[in-house]
N, C-alpha and C positions, 0 to 999 in steps of 0.2 A: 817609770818602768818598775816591776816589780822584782821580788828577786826568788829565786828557787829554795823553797821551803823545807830543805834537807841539810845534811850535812855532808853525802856523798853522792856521786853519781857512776852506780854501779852496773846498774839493767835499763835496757828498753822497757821491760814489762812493768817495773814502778812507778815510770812517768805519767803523769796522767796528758790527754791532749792538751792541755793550758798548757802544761810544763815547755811541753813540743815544740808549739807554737813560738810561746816565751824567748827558747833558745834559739829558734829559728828568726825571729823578730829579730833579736840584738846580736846577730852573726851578720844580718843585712847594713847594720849601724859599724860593728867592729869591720869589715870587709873595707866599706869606705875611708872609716880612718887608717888601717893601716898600707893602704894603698897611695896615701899621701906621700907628700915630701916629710914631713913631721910626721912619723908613724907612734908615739908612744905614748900613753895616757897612764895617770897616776893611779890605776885602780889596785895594785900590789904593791904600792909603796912600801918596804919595810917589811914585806911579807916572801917567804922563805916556801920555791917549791922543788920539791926532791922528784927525779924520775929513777925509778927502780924498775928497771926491767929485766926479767929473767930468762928472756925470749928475744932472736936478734928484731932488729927493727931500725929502718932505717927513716919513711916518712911518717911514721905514727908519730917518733922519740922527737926528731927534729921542729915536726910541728907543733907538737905540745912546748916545747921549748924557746922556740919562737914566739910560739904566744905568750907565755909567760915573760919573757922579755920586752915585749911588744906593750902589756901591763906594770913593767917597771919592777919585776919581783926579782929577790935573789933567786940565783940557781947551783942544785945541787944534781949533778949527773951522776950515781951510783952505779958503776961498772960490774956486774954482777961476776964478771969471765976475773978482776983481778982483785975484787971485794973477800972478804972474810967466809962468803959463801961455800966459796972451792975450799976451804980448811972445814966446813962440816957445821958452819954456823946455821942455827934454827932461822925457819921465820917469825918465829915468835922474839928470837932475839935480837934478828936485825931490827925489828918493832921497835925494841925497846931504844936501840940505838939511833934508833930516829924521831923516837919522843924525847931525848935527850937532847939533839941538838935544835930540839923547839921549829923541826919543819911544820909549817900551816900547813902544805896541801903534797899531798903523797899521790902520783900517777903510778902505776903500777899494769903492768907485764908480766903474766905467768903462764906457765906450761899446765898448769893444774887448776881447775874448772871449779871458781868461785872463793879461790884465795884474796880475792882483794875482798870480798864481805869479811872470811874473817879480817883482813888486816882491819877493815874500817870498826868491827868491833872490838878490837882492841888497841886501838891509838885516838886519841883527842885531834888529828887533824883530821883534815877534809878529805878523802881516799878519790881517786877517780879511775875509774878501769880501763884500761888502754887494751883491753883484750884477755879473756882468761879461757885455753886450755880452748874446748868445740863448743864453751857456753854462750860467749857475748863478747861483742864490740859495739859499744855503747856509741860512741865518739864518732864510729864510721860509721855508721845509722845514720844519723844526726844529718851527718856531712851529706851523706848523700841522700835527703831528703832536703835537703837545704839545695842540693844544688839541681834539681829536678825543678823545687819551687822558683826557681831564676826563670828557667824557662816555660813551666808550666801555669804557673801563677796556683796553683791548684793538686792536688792529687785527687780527687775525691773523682772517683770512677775508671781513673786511670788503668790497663790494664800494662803488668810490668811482670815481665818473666827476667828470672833468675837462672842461669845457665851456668854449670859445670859441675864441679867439684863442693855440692850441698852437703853430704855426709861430715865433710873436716872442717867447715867453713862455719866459725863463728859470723863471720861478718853477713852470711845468710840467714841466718838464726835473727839477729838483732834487724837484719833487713826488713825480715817479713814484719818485725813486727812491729816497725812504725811506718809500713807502706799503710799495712792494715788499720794503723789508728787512723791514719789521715786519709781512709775512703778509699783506697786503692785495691784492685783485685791482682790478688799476686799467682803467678803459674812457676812451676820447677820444672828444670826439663836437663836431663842428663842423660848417662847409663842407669840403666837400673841400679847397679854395685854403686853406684854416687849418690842415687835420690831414692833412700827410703821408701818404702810405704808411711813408716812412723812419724813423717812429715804431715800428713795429711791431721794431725791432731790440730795445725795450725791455722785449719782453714784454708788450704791454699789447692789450685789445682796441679797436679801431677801429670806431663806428660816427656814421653821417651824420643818424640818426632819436631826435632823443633824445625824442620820445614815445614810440620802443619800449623804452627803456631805464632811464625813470624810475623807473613801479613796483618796480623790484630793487636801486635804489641806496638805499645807509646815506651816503653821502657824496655832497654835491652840492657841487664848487669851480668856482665860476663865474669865469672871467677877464673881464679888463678889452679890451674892442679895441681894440688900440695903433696908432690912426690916426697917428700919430707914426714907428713903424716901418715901416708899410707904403708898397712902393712900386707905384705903382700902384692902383687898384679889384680888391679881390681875393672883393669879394661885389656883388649886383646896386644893392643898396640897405640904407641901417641899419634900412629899414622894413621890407624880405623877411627881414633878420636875425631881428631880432626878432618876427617871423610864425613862425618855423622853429624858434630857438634861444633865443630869450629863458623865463626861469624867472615866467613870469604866474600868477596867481590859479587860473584853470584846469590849469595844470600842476601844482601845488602840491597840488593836490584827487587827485594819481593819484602823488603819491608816499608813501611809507611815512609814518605819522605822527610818528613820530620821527626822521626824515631829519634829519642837522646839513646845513647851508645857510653856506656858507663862500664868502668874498671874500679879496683879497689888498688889495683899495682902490690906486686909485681905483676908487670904481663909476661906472658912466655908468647913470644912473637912468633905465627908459625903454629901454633898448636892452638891454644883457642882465641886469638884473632892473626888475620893476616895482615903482614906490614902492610899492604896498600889499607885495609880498613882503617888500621894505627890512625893513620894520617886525612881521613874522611872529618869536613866540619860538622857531623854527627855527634863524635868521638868527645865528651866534655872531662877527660880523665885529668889534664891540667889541671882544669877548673878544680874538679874535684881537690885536688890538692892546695892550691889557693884557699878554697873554702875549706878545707879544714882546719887552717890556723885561723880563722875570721867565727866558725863554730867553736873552736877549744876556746878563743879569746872570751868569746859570750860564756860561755862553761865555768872557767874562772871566775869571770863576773860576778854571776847571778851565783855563785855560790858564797861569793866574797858578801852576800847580801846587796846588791846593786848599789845603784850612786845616781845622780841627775845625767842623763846621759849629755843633756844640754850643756852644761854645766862642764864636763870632759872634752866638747867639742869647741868648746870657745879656747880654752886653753889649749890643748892642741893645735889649733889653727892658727892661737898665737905662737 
């Protein structure tokens, strides 16, 4: 196995498809082992990783943490709500203060769109992005390309719409753009006030009806509406929303029977999907969750320079 030829993993867009793949390969390998009885392998022995998030988060923090655990690393959980932040401290000098306690790999959480590049320019550890500001989530890409590939074996033709709240949605951004490395044709389907024109740079199609669009999707990624970002009323009501846009029983009945049905969570149950959908074996949002600590594990890894993965699995299993 080879290992990831950088020092940070910041964007979907500097990946090349090897890269992709690569992580996607050794998520299938991590997924197994730590679904074991013996879930932990030496590959962070001795190796120190700090999560600094300046943004709440409940399954991105834990699963990155997990995995890091899962690899034997210490861990360093940086509280940003009771950290030196709230007294007025820079990022540049929390920086410093985290080259000084010699952490190897810094995950990082911001509110502000492409902080972790700086921080990766100015620290000697490995930085990786857990989400910055409407630019990227790297991680959940990944993940949910990886868990598409479970049951697809494939993307390449696949057609996957993206549905909700595109305008605030990092994890849209970073979507489109490893559906599209890996052959996928990807559609947006919102409000207008949610799905850009300015989308369309991505290559992707754009439509407002997603009753017309159901019947042809293999892929249904439903976002979350991040009442939290929005400024302003950017739809009439969450009751027209989900009249228009929401993934209900009835819609369900007009998409393809094997349609995978993907969340990034939180859901808002009720607004764009309905608790019966919730609970449809469409539905792989668990999964997704699973597979995220089985992708961050591979992430680690191949950043850590890899190791025989043969080699990991005999000890393990002893």
């Amino acid at each position: 196995m080879s290992s990831l030829k950088r020092k940070d993993l910041l964007d979907i867009q500097s990946l090349s498809l090897e890269e992709i793949n690569l992580i996607c390969k050794s998520a299938r390998y991590f997924k197994d082992i730590f679904t074991r009885s013996v879930k932990s392998v030496p590959v962070l022995r001795g190796k120190t990783v700090c999560t600094l998030f300046y943004e709440p988060s409940t399954r991105t923090r834990i699963s990155f943490e997990l995995a890091a655990k899962r690899l034997s690393a210490d861990m360093i959980n940086v509280s940003v709500s009771t950290s030196s932040v709230v007294k007025g401290e820079s990022l540049i000098d929390t920086v410093h203060t985290l080259e000084a306690m010699k952490a190897d790999y810094i995950v990082m959480r911001h509110a502000a769109s492409l902080a972790p590049h700086f921080l990766s320019k100015n620290i000697k550890a490995s930085v990786i992005n857990a989400g910055d500001g409407f630019h990227a989530h790297p991680t959940q890409a990944l993940l949910d390309a990886y868990s598409i590939l479970e049951r697809k074996s494939s993307l390449e033709g696949l057609r996957i719409g993206i549905v909700g709240d595109i305008r605030h949605s990092r994890v849209a951004r970073s979507d489109i753009e490893v559906f599209k490395k890996l052959g996928a044709k990807v559609v947006l389907c919102g409000p207008p006030t949610l799905v850009p024109d300015e989308f369309k740079i991505y290559g992707v199609d754009i439509t407002y009806n997603l009753d017309e669009v159901l019947p042809d999707l293999d892929v249904i990624n439903m976002l979350r509406i991040q009442k939290e970002r929005q400024k302003g009323s950017l739809f009439p009501s969450l009751r027209e929303y989900h009249r228009l846009f929401a993934l209900t029983e009835d819609r369900m009945a007009r998409c393809k029977p094997d349609v995978i049905l993907m969340h990034p969570g939180p859901i808002n149950r009720g607004i764009e999907v309905d608790n019966s959908v919730v609970e449809s074996p469409n539905i792989i949002m668990n999964e997704q969750v699973t597979n995220g600590v089985a992708v961050r594990m591979a992430i680690f890894y191949l950043l850590a320079g890899g190791a025989p993965l043969e080699e990991m699995k005999e000890e393990s299993a002893g």
